[in-house]
N, C-alpha and C positions, 0 to 999 in steps of 0.2 A: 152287825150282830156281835154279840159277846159270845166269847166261846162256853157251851155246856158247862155247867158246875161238876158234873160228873161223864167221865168217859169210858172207854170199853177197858173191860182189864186188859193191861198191858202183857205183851208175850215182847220175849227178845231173849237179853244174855242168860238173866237169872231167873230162878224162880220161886218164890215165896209161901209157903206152908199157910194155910189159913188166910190169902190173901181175898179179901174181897173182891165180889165179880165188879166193881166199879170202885175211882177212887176220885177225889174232887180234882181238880187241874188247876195248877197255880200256874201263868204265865209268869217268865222272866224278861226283863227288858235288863239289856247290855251285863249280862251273867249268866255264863255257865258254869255249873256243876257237874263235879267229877263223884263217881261213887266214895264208901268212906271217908267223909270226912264231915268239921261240924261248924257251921257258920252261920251267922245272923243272915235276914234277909229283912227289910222294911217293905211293908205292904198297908196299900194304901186305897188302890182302885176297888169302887165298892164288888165288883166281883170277885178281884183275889180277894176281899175280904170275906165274902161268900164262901170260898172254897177255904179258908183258913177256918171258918166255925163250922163247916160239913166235917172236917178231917177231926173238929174237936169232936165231935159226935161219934168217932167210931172207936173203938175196942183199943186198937193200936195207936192211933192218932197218925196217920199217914197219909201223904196226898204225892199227888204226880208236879214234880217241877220241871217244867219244859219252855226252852227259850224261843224267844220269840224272833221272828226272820226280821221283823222293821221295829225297832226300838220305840219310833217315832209313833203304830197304831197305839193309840187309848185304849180301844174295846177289841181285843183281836179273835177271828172266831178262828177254827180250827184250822183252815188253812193257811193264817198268819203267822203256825207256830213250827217246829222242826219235830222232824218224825220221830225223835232219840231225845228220852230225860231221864232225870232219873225220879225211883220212887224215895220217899222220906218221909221221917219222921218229926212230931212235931215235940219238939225239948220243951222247948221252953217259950211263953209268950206276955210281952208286956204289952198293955194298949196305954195309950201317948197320947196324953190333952189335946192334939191335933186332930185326934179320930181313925189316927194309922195304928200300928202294929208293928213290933217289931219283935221276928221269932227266931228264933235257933233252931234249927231244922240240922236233923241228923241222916246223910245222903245213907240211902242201903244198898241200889244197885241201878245199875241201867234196865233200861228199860227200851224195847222199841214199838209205838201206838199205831197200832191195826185198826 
């Protein structure tokens, strides 16, 4: 099973004015992100692609990015991923003759998924 495109809102360090009761969930494979800061990510699996055009769709453009415990699952459902990510914002996005994505995601805080 793939994990949900949308998950519970997130409670943990911080907390966000206006934040949506649900935010899409990008899996990471071999990266973690630290809050503050602004970095590409390539996304390619048709679910994170899922969860990159849900986050297009909302007001802020944000979605949960949460690393995944086996690099190696493809489709990972929610117990494949680590209880602590953080939430982000989507910068910037190009899509790639290949069919992937490649975005700039702007970290805003931790988060830990209940």
């Amino acid at each position: 099973d793939s994990p949900p495109p949308m998950a519970g809102r997130p409670s943990g360090e911080v907390s966000f004015a206006a934040m949506p009761s649900a935010l899409p969930v990008l899996p990471l494979r071999d990266t973690v992100l630290v809050p503050h800061v602004s970095t590409p990510i390539l996304v390619g699996r048709p679910a994170s692609l899922a969860a990159v055009e849900a986050a297009m769709q909302l007001p802020e453009r944000r979605l949960l990015l949460v690393a995944q415990k086996d690099a190696e699952v493809q489709e990972p459902a929610a117990a494949d991923l680590h209880r602590v990510g953080v939430v982000a914002r989507l910068a910037h996005l190009a899509r790639l003759p290949n069919g992937n994505v490649k975005a700039v995601v702007e970290t805003e805080g931790r988060v830990r998924l209940t």
